[in-house]
N, C-alpha and C positions, 0 to 999 in steps of 0.2 A: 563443666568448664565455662559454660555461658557465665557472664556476671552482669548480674539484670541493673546494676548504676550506667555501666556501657553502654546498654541496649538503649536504658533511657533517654539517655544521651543522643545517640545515635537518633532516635526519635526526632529528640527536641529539635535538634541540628538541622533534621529534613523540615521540618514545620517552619521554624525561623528562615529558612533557608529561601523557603515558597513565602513565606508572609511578603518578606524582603520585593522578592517581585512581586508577588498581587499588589504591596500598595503603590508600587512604582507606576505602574499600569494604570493603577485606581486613579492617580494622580494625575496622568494625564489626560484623561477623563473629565474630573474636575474642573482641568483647565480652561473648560468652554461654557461652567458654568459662570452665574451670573455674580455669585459671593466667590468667587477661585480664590482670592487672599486668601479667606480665611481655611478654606479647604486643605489648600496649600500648607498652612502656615500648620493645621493639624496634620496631615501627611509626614510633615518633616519631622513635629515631633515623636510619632510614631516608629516613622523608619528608623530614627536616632537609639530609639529604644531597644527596638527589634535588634537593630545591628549590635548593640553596643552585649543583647544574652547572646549571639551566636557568634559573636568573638568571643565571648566567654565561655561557651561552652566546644568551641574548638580548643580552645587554650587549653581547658578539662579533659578532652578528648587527648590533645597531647602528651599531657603530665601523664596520664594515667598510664601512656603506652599505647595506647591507639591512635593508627592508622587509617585514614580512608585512603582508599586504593582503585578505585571506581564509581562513579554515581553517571546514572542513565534512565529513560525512562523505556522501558520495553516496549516491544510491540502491540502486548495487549494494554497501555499507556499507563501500566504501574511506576512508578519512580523505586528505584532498586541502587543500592548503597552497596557493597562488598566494602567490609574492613579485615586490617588485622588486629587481633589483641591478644598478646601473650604467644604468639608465634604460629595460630591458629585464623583460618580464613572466617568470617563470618559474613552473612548474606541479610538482607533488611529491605523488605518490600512493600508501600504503601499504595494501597488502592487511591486511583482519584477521588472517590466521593470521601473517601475516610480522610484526606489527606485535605478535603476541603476544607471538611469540618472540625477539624485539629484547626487548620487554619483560624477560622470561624471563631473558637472556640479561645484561641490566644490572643486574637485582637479584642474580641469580648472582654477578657481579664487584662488586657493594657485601659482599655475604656476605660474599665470600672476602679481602676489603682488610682493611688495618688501620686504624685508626683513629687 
């Protein structure tokens, strides 16, 4: 029953989701450095980017029929998602460190893209 474009999905959605804030954060940060313009000026095109796959890939999660229905992070500090898809509950649980490095890992590939 699982449909692993979903799950992908599902994925992506949490990772854009945490980019979104890290570099909002990151950004504030910046702000005390000495070149902050330009930091800034990379920050925004970044989050513009970021924002602009996990509007898409909510919109994808829509069309397709899927639901998110909860997102939280647990006690033991996982981030855990429950959706619906096709009238069946599904459950989606990222470790922090895996969850960093996902992170990590898609700002890497916005870096290195072109624009």
């Amino acid at each position: 029953m699982r449909n692993s474009a979903i799950e992908l999905w599902i994925h992506q959605y949490i990772v854009t989701l945490h980019l979104l804030k890290a570099l909002e954060l990151d950004r504030k940060y910046a702000g005390a450095m000495k070149l902050s313009r330009i930091w800034n000026g990379l920050f925004e095109r970044l989050s513009i980017r970021v924002e602009r796959e996990h509007v898409g890939i909510k919109q994808r999660l829509r069309k397709s029929g899927c639901r998110i229905v909860l997102e939280e992070i647990t006690p033991e500090r996982n981030y855990h998602v429950m959706y619906v898809y096709q009238g069946y509950e599904f459950h989606c649980s990222i470790m922090p460190a895996v969850l960093r490095g996902k992170c990590e890992e898609k700002l890497q590939e916005l870096l290195e893209a072109k624009e």
